[in-house]
C-alpha positions as CSV (number, residue, x, y, z in Angstrom):
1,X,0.0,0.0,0.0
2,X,1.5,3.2,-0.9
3,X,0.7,4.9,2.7
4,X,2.7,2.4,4.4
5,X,6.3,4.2,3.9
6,X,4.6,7.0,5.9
7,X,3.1,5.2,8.1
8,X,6.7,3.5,9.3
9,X,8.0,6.7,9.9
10,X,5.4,8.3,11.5
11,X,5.5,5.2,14.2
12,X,9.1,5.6,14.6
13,X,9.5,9.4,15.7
14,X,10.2,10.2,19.4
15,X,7.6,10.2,22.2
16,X,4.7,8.3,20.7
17,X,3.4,11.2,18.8
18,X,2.0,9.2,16.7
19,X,0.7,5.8,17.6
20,X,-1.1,2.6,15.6
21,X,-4.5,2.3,16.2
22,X,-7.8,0.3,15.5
23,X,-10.1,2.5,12.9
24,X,-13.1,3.6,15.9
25,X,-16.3,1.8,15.2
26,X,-18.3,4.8,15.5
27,X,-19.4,5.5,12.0
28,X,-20.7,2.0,11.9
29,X,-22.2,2.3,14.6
30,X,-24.0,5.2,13.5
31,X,-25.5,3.4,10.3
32,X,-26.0,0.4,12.1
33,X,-28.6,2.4,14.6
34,X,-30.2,4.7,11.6
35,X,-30.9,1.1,9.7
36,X,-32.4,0.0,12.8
37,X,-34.4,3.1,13.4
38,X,-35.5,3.3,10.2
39,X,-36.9,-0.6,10.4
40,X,-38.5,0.8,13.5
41,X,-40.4,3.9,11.7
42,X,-41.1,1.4,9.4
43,X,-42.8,-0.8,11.1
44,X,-44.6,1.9,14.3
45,X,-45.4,4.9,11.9
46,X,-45.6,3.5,8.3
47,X,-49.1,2.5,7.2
48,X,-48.8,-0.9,5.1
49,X,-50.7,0.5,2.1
50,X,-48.6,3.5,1.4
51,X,-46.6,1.1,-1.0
52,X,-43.5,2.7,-1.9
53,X,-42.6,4.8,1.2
54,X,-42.8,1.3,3.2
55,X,-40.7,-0.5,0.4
56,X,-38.2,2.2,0.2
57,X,-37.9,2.5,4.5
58,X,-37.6,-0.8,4.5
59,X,-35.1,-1.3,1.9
60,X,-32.6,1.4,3.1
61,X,-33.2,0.8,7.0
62,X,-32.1,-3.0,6.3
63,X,-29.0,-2.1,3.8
64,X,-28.1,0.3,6.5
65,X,-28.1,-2.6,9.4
66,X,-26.4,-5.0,7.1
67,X,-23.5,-2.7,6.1
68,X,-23.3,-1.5,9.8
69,X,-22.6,-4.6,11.1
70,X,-20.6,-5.8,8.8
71,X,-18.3,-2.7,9.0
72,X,-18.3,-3.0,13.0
73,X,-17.3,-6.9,12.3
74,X,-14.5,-6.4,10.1
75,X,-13.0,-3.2,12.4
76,X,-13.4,-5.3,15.3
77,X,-11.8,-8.3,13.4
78,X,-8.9,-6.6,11.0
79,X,-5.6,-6.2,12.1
80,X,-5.1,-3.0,9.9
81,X,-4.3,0.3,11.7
82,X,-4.2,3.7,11.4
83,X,-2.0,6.6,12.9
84,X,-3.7,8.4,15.6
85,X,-1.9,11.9,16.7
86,X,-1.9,11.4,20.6
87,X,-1.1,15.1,21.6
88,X,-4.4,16.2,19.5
89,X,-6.0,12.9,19.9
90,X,-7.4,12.7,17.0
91,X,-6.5,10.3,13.8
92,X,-4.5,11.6,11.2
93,X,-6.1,12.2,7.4
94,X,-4.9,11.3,4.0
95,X,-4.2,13.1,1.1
96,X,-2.8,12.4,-2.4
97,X,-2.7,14.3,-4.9
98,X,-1.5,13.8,-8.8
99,X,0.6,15.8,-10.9
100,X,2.6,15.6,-14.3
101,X,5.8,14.3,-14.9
102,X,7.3,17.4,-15.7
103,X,6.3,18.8,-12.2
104,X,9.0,16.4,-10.5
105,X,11.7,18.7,-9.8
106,X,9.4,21.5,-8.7
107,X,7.3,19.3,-6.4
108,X,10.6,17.7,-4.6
109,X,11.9,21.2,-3.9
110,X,9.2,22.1,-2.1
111,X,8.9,19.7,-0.1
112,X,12.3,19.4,1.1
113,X,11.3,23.0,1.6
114,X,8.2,21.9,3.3
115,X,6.3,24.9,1.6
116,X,2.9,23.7,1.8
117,X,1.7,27.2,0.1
118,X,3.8,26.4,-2.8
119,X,2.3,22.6,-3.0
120,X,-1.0,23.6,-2.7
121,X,-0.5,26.1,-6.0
122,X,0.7,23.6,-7.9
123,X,-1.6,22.7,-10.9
124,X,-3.0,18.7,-9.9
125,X,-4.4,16.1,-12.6
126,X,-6.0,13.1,-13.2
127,X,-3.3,11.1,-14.1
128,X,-1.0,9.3,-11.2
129,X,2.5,9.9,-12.6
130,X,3.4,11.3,-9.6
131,X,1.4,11.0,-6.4
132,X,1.9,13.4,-3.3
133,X,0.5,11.7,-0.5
134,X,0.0,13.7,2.5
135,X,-0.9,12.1,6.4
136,X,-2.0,15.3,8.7
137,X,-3.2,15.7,12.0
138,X,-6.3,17.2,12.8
139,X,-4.4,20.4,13.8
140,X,-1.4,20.7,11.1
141,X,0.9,20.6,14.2
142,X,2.6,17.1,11.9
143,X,2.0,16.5,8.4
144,X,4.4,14.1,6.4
145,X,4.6,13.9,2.6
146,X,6.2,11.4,0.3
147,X,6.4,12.1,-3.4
148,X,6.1,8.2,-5.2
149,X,6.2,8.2,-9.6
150,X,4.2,5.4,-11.4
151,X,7.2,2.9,-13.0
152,X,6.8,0.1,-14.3
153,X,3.1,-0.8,-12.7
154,X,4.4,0.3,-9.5
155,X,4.7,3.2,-7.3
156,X,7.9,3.8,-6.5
157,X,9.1,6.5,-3.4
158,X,11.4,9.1,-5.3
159,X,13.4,9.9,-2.2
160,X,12.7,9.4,1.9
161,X,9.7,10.7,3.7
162,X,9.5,14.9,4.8
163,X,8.0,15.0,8.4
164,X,7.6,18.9,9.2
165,X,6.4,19.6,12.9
166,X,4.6,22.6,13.7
């Protein structure tokens, strides 16, 4: 996965700043309950013969449960994790963002700079020959960047991860 380069650095810096963690089930949580409600309204306020409202209630308040559980099975269950910021104590966010080829030089320079002013005017695509992926916290305090170009069906890190601390 092309986030875990950052990810290795960002668990190796001093202090526990940053620390692995399970995804929070929350948001699954959250779907799982509004299916459920839903089911609820469905059956307490919903007369039988008002056809499609009762179809369509039904329908999204059991997709909701179904993909709310599942989510909370597989968090609970997956050994995957994330970095969580521990002095903000929140998780940290992705970003990638694409550029041309031709935008190489100008892209590494600033972030060995770590001029995030000058990133964020650069011109982005469509196209992934070069990916910027950025891993902030909540507050900007930490952001790391890695610059990987597309070769030869691969993304490959042009040179070693920028952690700028705030």
């Amino acid at each position: 996965m092309i986030t875990n380069d950052i990810c290795k650095v960002l668990y190796a810096l001093p202090g526990g700043v940053v620390e692995p963690r399970r995804q929070p089930i929350t948001k699954p949580l959250v779907t799982t309950i509004l299916g459920a409600v839903l089911l609820i309204i469905n059956l307490v306020a919903i007369d039988d013969r008002a056809g499609a409202l009762s179809m369509f209630t039904m329908l999204a308040g059991v997709t909701l449960l179904i993909v709310g559980l599942v989510l909370i099975v597989v968090r609970l269950t997956s050994s995957t994790r994330v970095p969580y910021h521990t002095p903000s104590k929140r998780y940290m966010c992705y970003d990638e963002r694409y550029y041309d080829r031709a935008q190489l030089a100008e892209l590494r320079r600033y972030v060995d700079r770590g001029d995030r002013a000058k990133i964020d005017a650069l011109p982005t695509g469509n196209i992934s020959a070069v990916t910027l992926v950025e891993c902030s916290a909540a507050d900007d305090s930490l952001v790391a960047l890695a610059i990987y170009e597309y070769i030869e069906f691969e993304n490959r890190l042009v040179e070693r991860v920028k952690v700028i601390a705030r």
